[in-house]
mmCIF file as Biopython writes it, N, C-alpha, C and O atoms, coordinates in Angstrom:
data_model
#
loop_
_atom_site.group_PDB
_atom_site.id
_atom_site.type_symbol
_atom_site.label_atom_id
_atom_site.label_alt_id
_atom_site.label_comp_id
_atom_site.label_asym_id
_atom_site.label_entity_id
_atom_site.label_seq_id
_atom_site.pdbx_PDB_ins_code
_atom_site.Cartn_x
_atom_site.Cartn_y
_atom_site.Cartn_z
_atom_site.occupancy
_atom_site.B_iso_or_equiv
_atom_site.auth_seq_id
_atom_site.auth_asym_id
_atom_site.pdbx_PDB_model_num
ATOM 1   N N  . UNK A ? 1  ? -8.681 19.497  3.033   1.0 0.0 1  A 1 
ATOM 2   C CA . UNK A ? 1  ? -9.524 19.899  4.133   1.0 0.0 1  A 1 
ATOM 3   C C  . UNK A ? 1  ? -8.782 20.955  4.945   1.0 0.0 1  A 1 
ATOM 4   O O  . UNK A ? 1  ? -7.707 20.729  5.499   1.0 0.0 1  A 1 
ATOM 5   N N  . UNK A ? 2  ? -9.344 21.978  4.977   1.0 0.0 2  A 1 
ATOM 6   C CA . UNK A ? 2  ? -8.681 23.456  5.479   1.0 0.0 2  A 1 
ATOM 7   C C  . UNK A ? 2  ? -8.224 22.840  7.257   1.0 0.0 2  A 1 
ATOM 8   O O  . UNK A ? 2  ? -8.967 21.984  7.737   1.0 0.0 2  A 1 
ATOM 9   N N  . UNK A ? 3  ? -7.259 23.236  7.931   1.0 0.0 3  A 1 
ATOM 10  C CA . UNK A ? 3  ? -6.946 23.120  8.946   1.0 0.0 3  A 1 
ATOM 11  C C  . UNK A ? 3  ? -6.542 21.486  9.580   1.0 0.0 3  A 1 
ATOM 12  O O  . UNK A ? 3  ? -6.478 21.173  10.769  1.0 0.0 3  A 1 
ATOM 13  N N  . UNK A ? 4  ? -6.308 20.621  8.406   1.0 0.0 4  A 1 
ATOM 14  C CA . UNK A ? 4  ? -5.916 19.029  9.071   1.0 0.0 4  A 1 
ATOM 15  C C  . UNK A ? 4  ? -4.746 18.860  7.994   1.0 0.0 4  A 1 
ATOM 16  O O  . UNK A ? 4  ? -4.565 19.582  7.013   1.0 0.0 4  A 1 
ATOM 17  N N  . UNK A ? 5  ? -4.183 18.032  8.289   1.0 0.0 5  A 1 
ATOM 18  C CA . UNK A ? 5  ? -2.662 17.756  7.722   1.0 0.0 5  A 1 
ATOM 19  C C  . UNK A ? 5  ? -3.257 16.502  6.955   1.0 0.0 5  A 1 
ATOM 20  O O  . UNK A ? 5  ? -4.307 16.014  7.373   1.0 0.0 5  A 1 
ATOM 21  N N  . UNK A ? 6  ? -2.441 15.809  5.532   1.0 0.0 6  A 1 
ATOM 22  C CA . UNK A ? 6  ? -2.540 14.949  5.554   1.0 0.0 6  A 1 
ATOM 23  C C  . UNK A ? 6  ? -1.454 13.798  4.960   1.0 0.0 6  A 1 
ATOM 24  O O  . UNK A ? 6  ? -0.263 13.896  5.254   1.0 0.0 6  A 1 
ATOM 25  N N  . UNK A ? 7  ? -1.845 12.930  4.283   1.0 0.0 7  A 1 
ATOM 26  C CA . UNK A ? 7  ? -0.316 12.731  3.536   1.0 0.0 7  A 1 
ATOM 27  C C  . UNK A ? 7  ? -0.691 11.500  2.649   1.0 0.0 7  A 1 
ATOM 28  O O  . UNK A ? 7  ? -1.886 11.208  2.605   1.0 0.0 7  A 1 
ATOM 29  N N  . UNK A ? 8  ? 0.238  10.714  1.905   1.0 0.0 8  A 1 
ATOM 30  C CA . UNK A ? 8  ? 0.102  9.401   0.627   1.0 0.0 8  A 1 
ATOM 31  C C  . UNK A ? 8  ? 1.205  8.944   1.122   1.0 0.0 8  A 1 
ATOM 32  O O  . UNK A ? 8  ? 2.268  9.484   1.427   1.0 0.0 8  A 1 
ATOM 33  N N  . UNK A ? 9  ? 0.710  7.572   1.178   1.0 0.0 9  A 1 
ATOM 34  C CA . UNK A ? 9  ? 1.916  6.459   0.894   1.0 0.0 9  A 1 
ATOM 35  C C  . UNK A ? 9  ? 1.742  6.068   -0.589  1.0 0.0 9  A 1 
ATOM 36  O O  . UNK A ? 9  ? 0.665  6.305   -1.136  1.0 0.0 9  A 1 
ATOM 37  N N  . UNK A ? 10 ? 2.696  5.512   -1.231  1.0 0.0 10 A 1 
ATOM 38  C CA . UNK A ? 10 ? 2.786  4.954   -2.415  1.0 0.0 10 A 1 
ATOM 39  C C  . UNK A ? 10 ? 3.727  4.142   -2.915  1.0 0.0 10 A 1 
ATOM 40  O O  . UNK A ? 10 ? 4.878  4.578   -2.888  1.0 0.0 10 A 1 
ATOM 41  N N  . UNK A ? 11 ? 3.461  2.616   -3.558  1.0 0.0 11 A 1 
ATOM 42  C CA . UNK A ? 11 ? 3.990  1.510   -4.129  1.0 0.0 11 A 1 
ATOM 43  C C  . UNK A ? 11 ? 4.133  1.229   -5.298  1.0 0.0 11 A 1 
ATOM 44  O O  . UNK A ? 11 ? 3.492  0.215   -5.574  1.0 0.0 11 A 1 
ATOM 45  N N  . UNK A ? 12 ? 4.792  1.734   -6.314  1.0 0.0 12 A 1 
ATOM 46  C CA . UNK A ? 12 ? 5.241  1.262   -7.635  1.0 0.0 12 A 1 
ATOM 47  C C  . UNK A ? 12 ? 5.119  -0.216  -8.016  1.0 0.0 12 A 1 
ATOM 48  O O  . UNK A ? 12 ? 6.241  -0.715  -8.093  1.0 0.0 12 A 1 
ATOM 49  N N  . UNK A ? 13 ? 4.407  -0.846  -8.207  1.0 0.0 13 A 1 
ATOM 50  C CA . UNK A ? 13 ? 4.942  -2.321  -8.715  1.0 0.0 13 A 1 
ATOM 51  C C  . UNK A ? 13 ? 4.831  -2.247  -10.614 1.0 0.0 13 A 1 
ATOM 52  O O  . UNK A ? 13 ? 3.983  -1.851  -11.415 1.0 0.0 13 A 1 
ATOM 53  N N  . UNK A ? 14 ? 6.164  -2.854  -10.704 1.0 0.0 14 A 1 
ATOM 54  C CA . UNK A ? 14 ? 6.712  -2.409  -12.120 1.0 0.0 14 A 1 
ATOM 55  C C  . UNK A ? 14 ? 5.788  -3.838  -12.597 1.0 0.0 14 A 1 
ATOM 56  O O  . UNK A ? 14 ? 5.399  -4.784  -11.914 1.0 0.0 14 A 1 
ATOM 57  N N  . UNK A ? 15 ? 5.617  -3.514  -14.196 1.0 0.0 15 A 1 
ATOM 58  C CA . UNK A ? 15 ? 4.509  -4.248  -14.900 1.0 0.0 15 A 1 
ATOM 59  C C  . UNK A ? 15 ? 2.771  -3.830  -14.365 1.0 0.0 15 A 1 
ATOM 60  O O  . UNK A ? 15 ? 1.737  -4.041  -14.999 1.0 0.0 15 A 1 
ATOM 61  N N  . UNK A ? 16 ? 2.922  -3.195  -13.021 1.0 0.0 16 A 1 
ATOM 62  C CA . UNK A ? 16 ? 1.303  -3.048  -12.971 1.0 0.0 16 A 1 
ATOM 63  C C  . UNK A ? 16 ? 0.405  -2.449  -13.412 1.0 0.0 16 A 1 
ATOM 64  O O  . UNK A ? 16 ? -0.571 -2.215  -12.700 1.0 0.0 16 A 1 
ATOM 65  N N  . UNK A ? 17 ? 0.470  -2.017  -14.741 1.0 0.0 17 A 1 
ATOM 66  C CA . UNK A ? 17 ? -0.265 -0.959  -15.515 1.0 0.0 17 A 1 
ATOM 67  C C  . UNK A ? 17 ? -1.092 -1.480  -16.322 1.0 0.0 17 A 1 
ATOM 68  O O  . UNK A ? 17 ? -2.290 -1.233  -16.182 1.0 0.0 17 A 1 
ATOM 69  N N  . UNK A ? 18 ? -0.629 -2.337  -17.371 1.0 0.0 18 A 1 
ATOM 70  C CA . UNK A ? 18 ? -1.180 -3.062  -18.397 1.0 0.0 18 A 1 
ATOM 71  C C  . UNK A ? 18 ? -1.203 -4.720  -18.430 1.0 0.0 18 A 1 
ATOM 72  O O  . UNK A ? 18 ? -0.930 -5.375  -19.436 1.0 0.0 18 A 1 
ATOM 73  N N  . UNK A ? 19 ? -1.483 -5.135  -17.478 1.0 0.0 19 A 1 
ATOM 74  C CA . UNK A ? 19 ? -0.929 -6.803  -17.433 1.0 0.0 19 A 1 
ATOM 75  C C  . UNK A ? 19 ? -2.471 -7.778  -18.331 1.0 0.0 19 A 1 
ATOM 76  O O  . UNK A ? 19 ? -3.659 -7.530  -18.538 1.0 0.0 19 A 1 
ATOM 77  N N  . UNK A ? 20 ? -1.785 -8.599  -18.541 1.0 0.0 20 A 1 
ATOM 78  C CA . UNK A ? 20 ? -2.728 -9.871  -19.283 1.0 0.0 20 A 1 
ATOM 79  C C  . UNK A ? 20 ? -3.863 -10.370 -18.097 1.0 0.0 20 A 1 
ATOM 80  O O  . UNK A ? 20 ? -3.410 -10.414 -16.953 1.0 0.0 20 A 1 
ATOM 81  N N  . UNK A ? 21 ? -5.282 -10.744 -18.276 1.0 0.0 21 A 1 
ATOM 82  C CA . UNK A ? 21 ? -6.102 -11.014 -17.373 1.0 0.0 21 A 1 
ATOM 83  C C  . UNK A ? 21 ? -5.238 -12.477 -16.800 1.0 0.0 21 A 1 
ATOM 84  O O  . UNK A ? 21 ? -5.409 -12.650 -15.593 1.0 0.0 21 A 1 
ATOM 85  N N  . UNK A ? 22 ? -4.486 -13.376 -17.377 1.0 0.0 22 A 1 
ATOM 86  C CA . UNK A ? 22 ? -4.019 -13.852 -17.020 1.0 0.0 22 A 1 
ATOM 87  C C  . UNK A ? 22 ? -2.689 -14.148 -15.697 1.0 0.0 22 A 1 
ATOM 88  O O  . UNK A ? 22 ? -2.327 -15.131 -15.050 1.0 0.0 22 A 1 
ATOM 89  N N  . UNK A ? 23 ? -2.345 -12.936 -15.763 1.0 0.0 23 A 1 
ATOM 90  C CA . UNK A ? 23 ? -1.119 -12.683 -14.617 1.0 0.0 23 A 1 
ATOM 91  C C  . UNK A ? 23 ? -1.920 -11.909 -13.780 1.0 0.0 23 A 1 
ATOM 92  O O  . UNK A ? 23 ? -1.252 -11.222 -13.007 1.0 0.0 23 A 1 
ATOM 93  N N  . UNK A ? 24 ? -3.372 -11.764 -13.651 1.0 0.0 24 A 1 
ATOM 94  C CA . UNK A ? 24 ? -3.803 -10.704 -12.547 1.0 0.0 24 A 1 
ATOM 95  C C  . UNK A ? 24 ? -3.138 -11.595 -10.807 1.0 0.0 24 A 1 
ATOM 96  O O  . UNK A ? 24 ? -2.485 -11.018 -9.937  1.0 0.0 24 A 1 
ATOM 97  N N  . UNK A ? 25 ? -3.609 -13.137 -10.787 1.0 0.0 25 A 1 
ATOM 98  C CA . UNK A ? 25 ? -3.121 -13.925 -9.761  1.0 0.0 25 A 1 
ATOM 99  C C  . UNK A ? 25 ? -2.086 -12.824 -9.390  1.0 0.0 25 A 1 
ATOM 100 O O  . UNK A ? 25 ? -2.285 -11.898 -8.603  1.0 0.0 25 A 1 
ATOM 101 N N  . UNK A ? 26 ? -0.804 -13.112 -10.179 1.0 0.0 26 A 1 
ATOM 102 C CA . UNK A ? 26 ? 0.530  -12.808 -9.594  1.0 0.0 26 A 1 
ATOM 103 C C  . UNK A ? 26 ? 0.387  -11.886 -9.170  1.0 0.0 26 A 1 
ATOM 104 O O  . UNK A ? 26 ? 0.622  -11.805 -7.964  1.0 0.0 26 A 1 
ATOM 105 N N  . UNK A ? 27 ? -0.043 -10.749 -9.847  1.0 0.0 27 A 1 
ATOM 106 C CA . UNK A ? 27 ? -0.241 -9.440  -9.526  1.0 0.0 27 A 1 
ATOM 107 C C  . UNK A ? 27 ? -0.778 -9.073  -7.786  1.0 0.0 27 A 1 
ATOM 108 O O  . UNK A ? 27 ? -0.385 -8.408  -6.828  1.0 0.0 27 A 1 
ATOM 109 N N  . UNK A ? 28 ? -2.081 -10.126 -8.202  1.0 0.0 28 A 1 
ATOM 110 C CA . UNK A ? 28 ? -2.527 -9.900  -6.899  1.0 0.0 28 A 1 
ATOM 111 C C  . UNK A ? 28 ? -1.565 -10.552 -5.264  1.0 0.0 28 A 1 
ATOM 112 O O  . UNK A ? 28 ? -1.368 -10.174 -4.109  1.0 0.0 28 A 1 
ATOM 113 N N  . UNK A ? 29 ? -1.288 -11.474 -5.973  1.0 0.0 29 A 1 
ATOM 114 C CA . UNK A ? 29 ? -0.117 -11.920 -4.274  1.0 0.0 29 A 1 
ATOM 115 C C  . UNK A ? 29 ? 0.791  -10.818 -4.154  1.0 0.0 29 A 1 
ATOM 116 O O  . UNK A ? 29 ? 0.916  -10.306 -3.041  1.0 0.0 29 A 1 
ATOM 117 N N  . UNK A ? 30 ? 1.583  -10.282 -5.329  1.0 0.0 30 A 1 
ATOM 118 C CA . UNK A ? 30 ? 2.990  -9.289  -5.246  1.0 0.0 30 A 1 
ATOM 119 C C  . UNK A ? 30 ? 1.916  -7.870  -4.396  1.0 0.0 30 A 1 
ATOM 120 O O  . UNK A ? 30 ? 2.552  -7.235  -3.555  1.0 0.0 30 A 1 
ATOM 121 N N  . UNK A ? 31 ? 0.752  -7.523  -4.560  1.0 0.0 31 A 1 
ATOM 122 C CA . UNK A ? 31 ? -0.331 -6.761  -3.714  1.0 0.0 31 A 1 
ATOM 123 C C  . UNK A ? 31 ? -0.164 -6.786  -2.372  1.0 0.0 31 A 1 
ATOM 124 O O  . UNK A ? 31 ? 0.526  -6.061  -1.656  1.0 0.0 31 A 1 
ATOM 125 N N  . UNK A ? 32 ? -0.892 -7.726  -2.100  1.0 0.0 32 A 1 
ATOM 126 C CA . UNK A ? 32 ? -0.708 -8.632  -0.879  1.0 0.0 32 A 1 
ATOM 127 C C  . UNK A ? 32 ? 0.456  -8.753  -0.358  1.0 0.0 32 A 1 
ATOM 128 O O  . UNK A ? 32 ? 0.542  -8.533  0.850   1.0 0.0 32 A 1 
ATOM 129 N N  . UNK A ? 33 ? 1.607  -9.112  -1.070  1.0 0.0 33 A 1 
ATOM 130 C CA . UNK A ? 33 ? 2.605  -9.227  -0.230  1.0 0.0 33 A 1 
ATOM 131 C C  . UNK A ? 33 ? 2.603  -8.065  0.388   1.0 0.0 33 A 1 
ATOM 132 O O  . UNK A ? 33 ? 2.439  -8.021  1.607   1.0 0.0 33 A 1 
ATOM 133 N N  . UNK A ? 34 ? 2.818  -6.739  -0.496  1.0 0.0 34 A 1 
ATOM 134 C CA . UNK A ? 34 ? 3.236  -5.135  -0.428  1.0 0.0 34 A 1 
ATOM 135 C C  . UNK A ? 34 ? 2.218  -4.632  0.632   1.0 0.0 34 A 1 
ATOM 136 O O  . UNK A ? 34 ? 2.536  -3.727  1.404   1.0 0.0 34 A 1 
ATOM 137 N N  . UNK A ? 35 ? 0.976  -5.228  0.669   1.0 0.0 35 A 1 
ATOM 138 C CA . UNK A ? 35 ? 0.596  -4.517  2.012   1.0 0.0 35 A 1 
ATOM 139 C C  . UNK A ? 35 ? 0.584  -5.161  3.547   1.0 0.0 35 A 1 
ATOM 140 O O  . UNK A ? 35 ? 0.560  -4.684  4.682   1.0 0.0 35 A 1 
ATOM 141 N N  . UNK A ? 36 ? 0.607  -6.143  3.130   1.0 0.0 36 A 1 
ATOM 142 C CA . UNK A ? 36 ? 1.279  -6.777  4.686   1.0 0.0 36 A 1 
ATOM 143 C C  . UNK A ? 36 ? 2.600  -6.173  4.987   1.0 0.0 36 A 1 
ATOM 144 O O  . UNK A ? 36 ? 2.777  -5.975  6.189   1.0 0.0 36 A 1 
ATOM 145 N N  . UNK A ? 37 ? 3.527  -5.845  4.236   1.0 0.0 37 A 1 
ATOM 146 C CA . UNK A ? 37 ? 4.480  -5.437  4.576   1.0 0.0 37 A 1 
ATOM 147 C C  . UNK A ? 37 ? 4.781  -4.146  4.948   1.0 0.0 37 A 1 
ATOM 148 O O  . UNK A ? 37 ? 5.880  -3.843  5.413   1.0 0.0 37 A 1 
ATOM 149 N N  . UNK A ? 38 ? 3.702  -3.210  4.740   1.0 0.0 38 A 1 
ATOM 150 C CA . UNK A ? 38 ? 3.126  -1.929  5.075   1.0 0.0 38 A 1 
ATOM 151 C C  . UNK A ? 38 ? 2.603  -1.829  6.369   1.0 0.0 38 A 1 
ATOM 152 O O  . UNK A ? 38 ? 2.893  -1.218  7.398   1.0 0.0 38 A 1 
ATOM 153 N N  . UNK A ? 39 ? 1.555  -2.789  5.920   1.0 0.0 39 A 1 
ATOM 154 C CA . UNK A ? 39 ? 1.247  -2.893  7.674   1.0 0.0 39 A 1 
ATOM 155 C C  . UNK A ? 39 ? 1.986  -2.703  8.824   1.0 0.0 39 A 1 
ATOM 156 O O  . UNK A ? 39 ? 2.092  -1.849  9.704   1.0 0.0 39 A 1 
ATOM 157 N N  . UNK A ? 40 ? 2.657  -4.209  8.420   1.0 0.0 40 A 1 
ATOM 158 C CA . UNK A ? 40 ? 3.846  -4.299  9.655   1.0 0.0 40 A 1 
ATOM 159 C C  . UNK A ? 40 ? 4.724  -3.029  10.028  1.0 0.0 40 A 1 
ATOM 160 O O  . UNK A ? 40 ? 4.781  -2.696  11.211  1.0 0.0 40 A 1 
ATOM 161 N N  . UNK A ? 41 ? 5.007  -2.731  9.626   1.0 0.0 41 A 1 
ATOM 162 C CA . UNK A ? 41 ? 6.202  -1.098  9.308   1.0 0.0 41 A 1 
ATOM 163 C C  . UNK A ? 41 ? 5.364  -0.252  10.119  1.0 0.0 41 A 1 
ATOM 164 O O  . UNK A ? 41 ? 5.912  0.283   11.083  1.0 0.0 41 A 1 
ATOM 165 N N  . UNK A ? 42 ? 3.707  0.053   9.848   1.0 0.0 42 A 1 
ATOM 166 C CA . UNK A ? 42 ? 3.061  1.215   9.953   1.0 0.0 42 A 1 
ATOM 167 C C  . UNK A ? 42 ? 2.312  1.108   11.401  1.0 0.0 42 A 1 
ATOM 168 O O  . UNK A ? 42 ? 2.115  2.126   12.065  1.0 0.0 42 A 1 
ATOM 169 N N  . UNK A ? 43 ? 1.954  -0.037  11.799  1.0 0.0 43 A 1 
ATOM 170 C CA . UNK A ? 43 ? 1.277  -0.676  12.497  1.0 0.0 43 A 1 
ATOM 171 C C  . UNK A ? 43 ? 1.893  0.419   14.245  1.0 0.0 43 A 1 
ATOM 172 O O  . UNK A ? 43 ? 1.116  1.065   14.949  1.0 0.0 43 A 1 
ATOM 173 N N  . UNK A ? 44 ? 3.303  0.290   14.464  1.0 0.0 44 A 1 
ATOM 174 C CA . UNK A ? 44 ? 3.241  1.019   15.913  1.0 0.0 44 A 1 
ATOM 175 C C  . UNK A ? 44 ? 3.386  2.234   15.556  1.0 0.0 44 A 1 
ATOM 176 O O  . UNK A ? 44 ? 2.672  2.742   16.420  1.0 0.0 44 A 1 
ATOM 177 N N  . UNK A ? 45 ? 3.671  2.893   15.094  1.0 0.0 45 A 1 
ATOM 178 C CA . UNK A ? 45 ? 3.531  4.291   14.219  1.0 0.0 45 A 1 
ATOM 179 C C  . UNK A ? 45 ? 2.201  4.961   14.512  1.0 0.0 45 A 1 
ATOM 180 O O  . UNK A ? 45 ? 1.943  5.971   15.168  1.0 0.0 45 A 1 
ATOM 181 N N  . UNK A ? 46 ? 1.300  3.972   13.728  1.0 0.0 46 A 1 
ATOM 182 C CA . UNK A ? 46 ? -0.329 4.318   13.901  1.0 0.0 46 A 1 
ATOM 183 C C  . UNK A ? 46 ? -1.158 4.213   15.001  1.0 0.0 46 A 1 
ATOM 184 O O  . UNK A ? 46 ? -2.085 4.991   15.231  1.0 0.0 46 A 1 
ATOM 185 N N  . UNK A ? 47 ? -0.862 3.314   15.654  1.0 0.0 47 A 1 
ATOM 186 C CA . UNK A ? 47 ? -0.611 3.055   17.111  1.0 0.0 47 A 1 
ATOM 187 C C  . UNK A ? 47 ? -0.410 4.460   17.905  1.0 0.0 47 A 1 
ATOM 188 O O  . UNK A ? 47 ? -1.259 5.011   18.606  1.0 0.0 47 A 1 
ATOM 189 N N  . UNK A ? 48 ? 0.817  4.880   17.655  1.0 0.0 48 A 1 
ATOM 190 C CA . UNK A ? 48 ? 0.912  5.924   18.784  1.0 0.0 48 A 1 
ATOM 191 C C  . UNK A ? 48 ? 0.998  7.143   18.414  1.0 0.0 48 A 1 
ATOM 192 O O  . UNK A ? 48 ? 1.878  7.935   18.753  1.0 0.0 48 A 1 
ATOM 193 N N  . UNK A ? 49 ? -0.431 7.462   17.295  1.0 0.0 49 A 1 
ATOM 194 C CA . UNK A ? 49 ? -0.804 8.762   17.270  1.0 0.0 49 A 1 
ATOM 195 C C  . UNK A ? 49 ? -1.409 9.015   18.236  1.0 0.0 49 A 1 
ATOM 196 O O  . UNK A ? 49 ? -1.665 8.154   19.078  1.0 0.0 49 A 1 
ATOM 197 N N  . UNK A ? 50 ? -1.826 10.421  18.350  1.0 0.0 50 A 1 
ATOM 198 C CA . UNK A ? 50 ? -2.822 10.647  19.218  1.0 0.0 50 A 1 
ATOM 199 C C  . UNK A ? 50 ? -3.666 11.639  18.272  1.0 0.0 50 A 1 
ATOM 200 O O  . UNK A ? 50 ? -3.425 12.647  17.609  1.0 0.0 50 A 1 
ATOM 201 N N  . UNK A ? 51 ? -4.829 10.797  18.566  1.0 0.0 51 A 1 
ATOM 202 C CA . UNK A ? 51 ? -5.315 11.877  17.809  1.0 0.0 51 A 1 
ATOM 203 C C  . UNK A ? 51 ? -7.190 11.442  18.109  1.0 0.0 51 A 1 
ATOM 204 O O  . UNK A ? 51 ? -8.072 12.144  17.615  1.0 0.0 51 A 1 
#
């Protein structure tokens, strides 16, 4: 978008490409964990944009 900045966060979780329908569970908590933990981090950051 011409004239706005923007940017990517991004999380590698190793094995998450091809997993068995069976390990999706795990998959999904190790998810979950990774974005709560994003949150937290990002949370006063995002907070005190102004925008």
């Amino acid at each position: 978008m011409p004239g706005r900045n923007g940017g990517r966060i991004r999380k590698e979780l190793p094995g998450s490409r091809k997993i068995a329908e069976s390990e999706w569970p795990e998959m999904q908590d190790r998810m979950i964990d990774a974005l709560v933990r994003m949150e937290a981090a990002l949370r006063k950051p995002i907070q005190e944009l102004n925008v």
